[in-house]
N, C-alpha and C positions, 0 to 999 in steps of 0.2 A: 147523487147521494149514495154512499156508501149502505150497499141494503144487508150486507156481513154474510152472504150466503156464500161468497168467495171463498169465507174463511169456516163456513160449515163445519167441515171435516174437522179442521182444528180445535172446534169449540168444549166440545167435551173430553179433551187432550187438556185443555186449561181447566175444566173442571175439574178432572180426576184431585188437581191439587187441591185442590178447596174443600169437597166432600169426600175424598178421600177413598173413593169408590171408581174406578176406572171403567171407562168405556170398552167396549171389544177390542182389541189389539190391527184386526186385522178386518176393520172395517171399509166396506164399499167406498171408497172414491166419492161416486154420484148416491147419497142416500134420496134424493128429489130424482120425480122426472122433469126435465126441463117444465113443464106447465105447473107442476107443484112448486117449483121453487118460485118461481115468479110469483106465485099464488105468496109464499109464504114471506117474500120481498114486501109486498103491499101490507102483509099483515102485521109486519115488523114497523113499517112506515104507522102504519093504525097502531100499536103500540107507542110509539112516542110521539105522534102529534095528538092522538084521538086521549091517551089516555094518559099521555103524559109518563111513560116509564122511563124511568133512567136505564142508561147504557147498560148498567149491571144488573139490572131487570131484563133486558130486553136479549141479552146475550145469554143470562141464563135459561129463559124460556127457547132459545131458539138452540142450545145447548142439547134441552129436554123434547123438544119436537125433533130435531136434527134426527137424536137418539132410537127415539119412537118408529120413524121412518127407516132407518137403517135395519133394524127389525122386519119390519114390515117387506123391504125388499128381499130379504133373505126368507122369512117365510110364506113367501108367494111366489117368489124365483125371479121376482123384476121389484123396479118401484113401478108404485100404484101411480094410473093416469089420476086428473080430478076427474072422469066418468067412474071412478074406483071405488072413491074414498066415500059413498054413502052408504057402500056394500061393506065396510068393516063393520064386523062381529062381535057379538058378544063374546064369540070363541077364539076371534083374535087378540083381543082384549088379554082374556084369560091366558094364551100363550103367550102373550106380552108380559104378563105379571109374573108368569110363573120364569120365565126366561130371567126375569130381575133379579126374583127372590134366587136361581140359580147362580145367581153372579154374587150372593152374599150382598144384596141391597134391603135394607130396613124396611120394613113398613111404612115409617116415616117419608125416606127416602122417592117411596114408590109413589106415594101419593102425592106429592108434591111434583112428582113429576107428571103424574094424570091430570094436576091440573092445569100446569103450561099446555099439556096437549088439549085438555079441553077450547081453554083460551084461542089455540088456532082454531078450531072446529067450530067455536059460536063463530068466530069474526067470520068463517066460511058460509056457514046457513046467512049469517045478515049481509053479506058482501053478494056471495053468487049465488045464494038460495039452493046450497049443495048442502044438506039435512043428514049427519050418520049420528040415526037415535042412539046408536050402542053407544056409542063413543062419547054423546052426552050425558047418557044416561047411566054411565057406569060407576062404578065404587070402587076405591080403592081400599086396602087391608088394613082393619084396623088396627093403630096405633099404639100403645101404652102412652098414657097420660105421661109427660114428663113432665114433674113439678122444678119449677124453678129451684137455685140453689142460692138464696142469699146467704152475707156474712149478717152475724150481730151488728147491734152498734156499739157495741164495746171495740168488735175487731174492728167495724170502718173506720170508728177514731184512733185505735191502734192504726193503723196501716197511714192516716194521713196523719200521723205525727210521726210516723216512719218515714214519710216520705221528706218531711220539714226538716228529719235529722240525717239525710242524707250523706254522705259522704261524696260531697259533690258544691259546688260554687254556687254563693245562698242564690242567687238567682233562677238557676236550677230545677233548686231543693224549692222555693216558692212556686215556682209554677208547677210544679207537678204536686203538690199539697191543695192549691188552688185547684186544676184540674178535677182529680179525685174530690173535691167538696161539691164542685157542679155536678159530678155522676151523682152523690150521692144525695145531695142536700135538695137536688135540684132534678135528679130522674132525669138525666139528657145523657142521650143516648155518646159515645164517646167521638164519634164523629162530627154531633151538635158544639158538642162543646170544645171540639179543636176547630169547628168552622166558624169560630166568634172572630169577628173584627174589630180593629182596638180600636175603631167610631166607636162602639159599643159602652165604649169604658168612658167613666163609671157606669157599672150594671146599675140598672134601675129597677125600681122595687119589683114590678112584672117586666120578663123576658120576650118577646117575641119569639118564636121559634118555627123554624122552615123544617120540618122531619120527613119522612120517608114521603114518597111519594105526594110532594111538593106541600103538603099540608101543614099549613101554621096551627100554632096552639101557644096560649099564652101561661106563662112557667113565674111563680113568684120566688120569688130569688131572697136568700135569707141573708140577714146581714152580714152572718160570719162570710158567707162565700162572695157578698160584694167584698169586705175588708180582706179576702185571703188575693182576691183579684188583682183590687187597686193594691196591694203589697205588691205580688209578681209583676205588675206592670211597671210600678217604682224601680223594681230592678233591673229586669229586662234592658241590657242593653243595647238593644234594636227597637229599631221604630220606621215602621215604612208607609206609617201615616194612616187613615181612618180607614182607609180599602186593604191593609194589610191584617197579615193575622195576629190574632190575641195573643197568641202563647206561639213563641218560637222555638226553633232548635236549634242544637248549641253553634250553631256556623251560621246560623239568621233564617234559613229556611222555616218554612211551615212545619212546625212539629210534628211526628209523626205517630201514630197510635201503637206503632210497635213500639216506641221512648216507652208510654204510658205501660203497657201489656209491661215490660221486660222491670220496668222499676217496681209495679206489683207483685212481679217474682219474686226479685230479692226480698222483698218487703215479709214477704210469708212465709219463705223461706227461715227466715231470721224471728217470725214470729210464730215459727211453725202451723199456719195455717194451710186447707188444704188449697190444693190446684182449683178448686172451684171459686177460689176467691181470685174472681177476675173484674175488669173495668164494667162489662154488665153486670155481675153481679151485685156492683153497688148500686147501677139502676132496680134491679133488683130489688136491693132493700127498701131502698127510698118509698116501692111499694107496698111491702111486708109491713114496713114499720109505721105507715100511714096508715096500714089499715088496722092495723095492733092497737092502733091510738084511737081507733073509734072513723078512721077516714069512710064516707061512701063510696063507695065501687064506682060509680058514675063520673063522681068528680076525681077519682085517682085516674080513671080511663080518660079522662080530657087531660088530663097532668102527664101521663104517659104519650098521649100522642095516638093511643090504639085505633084500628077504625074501627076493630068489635067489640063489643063487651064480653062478648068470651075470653079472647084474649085475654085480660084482664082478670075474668073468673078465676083463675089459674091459682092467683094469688091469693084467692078464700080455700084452695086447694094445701096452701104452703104453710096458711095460720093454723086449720086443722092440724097438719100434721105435725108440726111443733107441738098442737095441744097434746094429741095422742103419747108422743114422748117424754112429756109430763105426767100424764097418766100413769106411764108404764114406769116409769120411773119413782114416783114420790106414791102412788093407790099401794095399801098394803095387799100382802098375798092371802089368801084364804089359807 
């Protein structure tokens, strides 16, 4: 089994692109000592059999431990044996953090990666009963809430009658009208809703749905986005049978999420909407506007897919502040 320690080094070289935030240039070769990598082989294996992570889970926690480690051999002047690693510090920690925020890393940023590091550290105490309280027991810097950006729904029906009046062969122009109605109408994440299979078709009144970390959740699917489906599939002309995908691209392949992203540009562009109106974003709304309508929190967070209902809280975060702009807007002045 490929346990990706081989390609260590490389990992947070692929990240940089993604977060935008780059790794040290001139990072150690060996960020493991041969006993920790091993250590950290098994722990990657206990992430995808034990708990079921996908690839891209499991590459970027070991992207953020990789990271952690590389640190840690630099300020101690080796990498740490596993007789080491129960002796990190709460002072380590804190020169870890502070070494972050030196590199221009987010608050956000930091903590998300304290938590991949955590993740190794429990599976270490219940694997080999190697216990570093600091290291569990730490905090990372707190965050500024960031409240979601949904569009109206004025702009979501602008944008997918944008999409209908494409400048592009109707077949096209329907499936990405279609598309855009599932993020919206339907809260499925843009991924879900390009991993439909035309078995699938006709959508049925409730959806099934496989979301992040392998967890189903049942999604009731509105008529307009059954009839905007069964349109795009009418025209669609590929078909590679029930195990193929729903919605293609224009050579027959699997559509891809950059189609969707890049047709939403235009789309805003032409409607002058900001950058924020993107493919989540209309999951996004589908939340806002559920909950504007009187929806429970409980049942948006099962329709979302969340594991937490924090998560989810976010969104009584976005209706306030819409209210407040009202407020400020129409309350007269003293």
């Amino acid at each position: 089994m490929d346990d990706g320690l081989s390609a260590a080094p490389d990992v947070p070289e692929r990240r940089r692109e993604r977060r935008g935030a780059g790794r040290d240039a001139d990072a150690p070769v060996s960020a493991f000592s041969p006993a920790v990598a091993a250590l950290a082989a098994r722990w990657q294996e206990w992430l995808t059999g034990v708990r079921g992570a996908s690839h891209a889970t499991r590459a970027a926690y070991l992207a953020d431990a990789t990271a952690f480690f590389v640190f840690l051999a630099r300020h101690r002047g080796e990498p740490p044996a596993p007789a080491a690693l129960p002796g990190i510090g709460a002072g380590d920690l804190r020169a870890w953090m502070a070494h972050e925020r030196g590199r221009g890393q987010e608050a956000r940023s930091i903590r998300r990666a304290l938590s991949s590091i955590k993740s190794f550290f429990r599976w270490l105490a219940e694997a080999e009963g190697l216990e570093a309280p600091a290291v569990l027991a730490a905090r990372g810097p707190k965050a500024a809430a960031r409240l979601p950006r949904p569009v109206s729904a004025d702009a979501a029906r602008a944008l997918v009658a944008e999409a209908e009046a494409a400048d592009a062969p109707d077949w096209i122009a329907a499936r990405d009208a279609a598309v855009l109605i599932l993020l919206w109408g339907c809260g499925l994440r843009i991924s879900e809703a390009l991993g439909l299979r035309r078995g699938r078709s006709p959508l049925p009144e409730v959806l099934r749905i496989r979301g992040k970390g392998g967890k189903e959740r049942l999604v009731p699917v509105l008529s307009a986005a059954r009839a905007a489906v069964e349109a795009a599939v009418a025209l669609d002309p590929w078909d590679d049978g029930p195990e193929g995908p729903l919605f293609h691209g224009r050579r027959g392949g699997p559509l891809s999420p950059r189609m969707i992203q890049r047709r939403l540009e235009t789309a805003r562009q032409r409607l002058g909407l900001p950058a924020s109106a993107t493919p989540h974003a209309l999951r996004h709304s589908f939340a806002t506007h559920l909950l504007a309508a009187g929806g429970d929190l409980r049942e948006i967070q099962t329709l979302l897919g969340h594991a937490s209902l924090s998560t989810t809280q976010v969104y009584t975060g976005v209706d306030e502040a819409r209210l407040m702009e009202v407020y400020d807007r129409a309350h007269p002045r003293a």
